[in-house]
N, C-alpha and C positions, 0 to 999 in steps of 0.2 A: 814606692808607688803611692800616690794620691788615693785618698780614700774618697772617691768622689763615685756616688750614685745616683742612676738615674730610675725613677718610678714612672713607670708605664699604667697607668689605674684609670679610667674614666669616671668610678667613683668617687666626688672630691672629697668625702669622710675618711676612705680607709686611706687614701692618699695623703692629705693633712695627718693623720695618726700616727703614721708611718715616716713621714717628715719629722716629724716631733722624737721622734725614738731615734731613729739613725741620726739626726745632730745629737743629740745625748749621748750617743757613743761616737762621736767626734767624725762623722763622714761630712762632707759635702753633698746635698740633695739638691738634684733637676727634678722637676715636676715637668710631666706631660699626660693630657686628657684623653688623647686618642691615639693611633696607631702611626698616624701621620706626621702626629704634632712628637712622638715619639721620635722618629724614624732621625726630622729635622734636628733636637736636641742632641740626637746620638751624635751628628755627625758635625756639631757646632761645640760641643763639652766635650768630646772623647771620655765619657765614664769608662771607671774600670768595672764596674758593674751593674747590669741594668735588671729592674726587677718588673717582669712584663705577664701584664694581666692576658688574659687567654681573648676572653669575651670585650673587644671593644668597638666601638664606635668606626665604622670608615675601614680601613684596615686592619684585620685581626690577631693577634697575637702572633700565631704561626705566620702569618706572612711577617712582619716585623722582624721575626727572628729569623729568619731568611734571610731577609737585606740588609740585614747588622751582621749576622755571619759570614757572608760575603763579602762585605767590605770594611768588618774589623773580624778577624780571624783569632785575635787575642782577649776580645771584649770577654770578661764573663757575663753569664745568661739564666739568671731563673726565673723557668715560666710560677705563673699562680693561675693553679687550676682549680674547676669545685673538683672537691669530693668524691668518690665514686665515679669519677669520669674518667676509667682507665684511658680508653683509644687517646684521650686528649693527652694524660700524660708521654704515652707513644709518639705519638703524632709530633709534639714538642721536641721530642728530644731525637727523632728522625729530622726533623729540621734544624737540627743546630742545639739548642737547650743542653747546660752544662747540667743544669738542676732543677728539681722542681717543688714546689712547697702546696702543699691541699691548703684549701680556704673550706671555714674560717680556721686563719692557721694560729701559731703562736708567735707574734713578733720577737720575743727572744731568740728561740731558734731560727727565726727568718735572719736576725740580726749575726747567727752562729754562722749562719751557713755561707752572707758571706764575709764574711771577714775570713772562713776557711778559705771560700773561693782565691780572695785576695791574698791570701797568705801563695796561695798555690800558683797565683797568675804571675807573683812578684818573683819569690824562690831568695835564695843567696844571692844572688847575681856577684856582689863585690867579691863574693873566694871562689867563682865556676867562669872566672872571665877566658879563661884558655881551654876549660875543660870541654871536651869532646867522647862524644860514646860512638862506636864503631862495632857494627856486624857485619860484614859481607858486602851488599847492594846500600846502606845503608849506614848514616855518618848522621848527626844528633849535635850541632851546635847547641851548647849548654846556655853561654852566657846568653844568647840572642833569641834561644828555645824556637831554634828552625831546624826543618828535620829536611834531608837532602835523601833519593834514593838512586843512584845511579848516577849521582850530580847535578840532579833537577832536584827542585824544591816541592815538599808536599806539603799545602795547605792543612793544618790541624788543628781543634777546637783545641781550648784548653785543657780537657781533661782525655780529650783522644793524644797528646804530645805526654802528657802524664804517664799515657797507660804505654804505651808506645818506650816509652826510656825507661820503666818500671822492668816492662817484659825484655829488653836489651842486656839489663842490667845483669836481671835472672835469669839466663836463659835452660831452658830443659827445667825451670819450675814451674812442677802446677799450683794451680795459686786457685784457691775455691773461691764462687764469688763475693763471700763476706769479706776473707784477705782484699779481696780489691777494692771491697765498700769502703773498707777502713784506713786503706792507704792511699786510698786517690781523694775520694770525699772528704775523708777524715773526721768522721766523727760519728755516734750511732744513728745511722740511717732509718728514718721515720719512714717505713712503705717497703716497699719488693723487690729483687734486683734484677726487675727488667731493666731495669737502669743500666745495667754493667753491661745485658747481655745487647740491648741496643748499643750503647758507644762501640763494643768490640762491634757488631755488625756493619757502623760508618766505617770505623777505621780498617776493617779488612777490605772495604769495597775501594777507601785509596790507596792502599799498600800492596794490597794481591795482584799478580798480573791477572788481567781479565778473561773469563772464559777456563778458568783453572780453577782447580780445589785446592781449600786453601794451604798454601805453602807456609805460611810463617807461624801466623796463629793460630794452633789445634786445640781441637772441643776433647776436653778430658771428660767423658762421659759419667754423671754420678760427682764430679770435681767441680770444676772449671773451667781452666785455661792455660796452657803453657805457649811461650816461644819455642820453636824448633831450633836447634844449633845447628849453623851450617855444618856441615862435617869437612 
């Protein structure tokens, strides 16, 4: 997979800084000023990762990550939010956001997180070309990382297909949310793991049949989270 990123910043300082650091570790950078001028780039470069400031110009970050998740369903996604501004980190990552970094943050770890992301978007692919995972209602193309439930296709963020083939793997394990921080994110998580318990909350809203408690993914109260095995 190309290491090609795209920065979403309307500030041109932290943008330029930012540009300068990710060529240094060998990505490819798109520059975009506003949510608009973002939106265009996305859909003209196909990055594998776009790094999208919350606060911009025209359209604003959560909408941006809206209309790139929709129509790259494999793009990875970290918002840059301030500080102290929990609901935004929520908000972010209820609309799509794979991840998210506080400002003023540290470009190294902005740098860690994603090249994790990328590691995780990409996988083995050359030794998972046949490989398939199967539960019940539900079939996990490895090589093409498309998940199928009854033979329809379920649109999934990159780290909701993660958490999704994790929990297939293991099934009937509780996995507390730090286990999850450190196997999906992969790396020491800077902040809280509403993180976790938001993506499990998208991913149960497209896997669960609707109007039901949930069947697949159970809240281990005091834990985590397990898969249920069909019996």
């Amino acid at each position: 997979m190309e290491n090609k990123v795209l920065i979403v910043e309307d500030e041109e300082s932290i943008r330029g800084f930012l540009k300068i650091n990710f060529r240094k570790n060998d990505f490819i950078v798109i520059e975009a000023g506003s949510g608009e001028e973002g939106v265009d780039k996305a859909r003209q470069e196909r990055p594998s990762v776009v790094l999208l400031d919350v606060m911009l110009p025209g359209m604003d970050g959560f909408q941006v990550c809206e209309v790139l998740r929709k129509e790259f369903p494999d793009m990875g996604i970290i918002m840059l939010t301030a500080r102290g501004q929990d609901i935004d980190r929520i908000k972010g990552l209820e609309f799509g956001a794979d991840d998210y970094v506080l400002k003023p943050f540290n470009t190294t770890e902005l740098i860690l997180r994603a090249k994790s992301l990328l590691r995780r978007l990409g996988g083995n692919k050359a030794n998972d070309r046949a490989e398939t995972v199967n539960s019940g209602a539900f079939r996990i193309d490895v090589y093409s990382q498309r998940v199928f439930k009854d033979g329809t296709e379920i649109m999934l963020t990159p780290k909701e297909y993660l958490l999704l083939k994790l929990f297939l793997e293991n099934q009937n394990k509780a996995f507390t949310r730090d286990e999850l921080l450190d196997k999906i994110w992969g790396y020491d998580f800077i902040g809280d793991t509403k993180i976790v318990d938001v993506n499990i909350r998208r991913l149960r809203s497209k896997i669960e049949d609707k109007n039901s408690a949930a069947m697949y993914i159970e809240t281990v109260w005091g834990t985590g989270y397990r898969w249920r095995k069909e019996q």
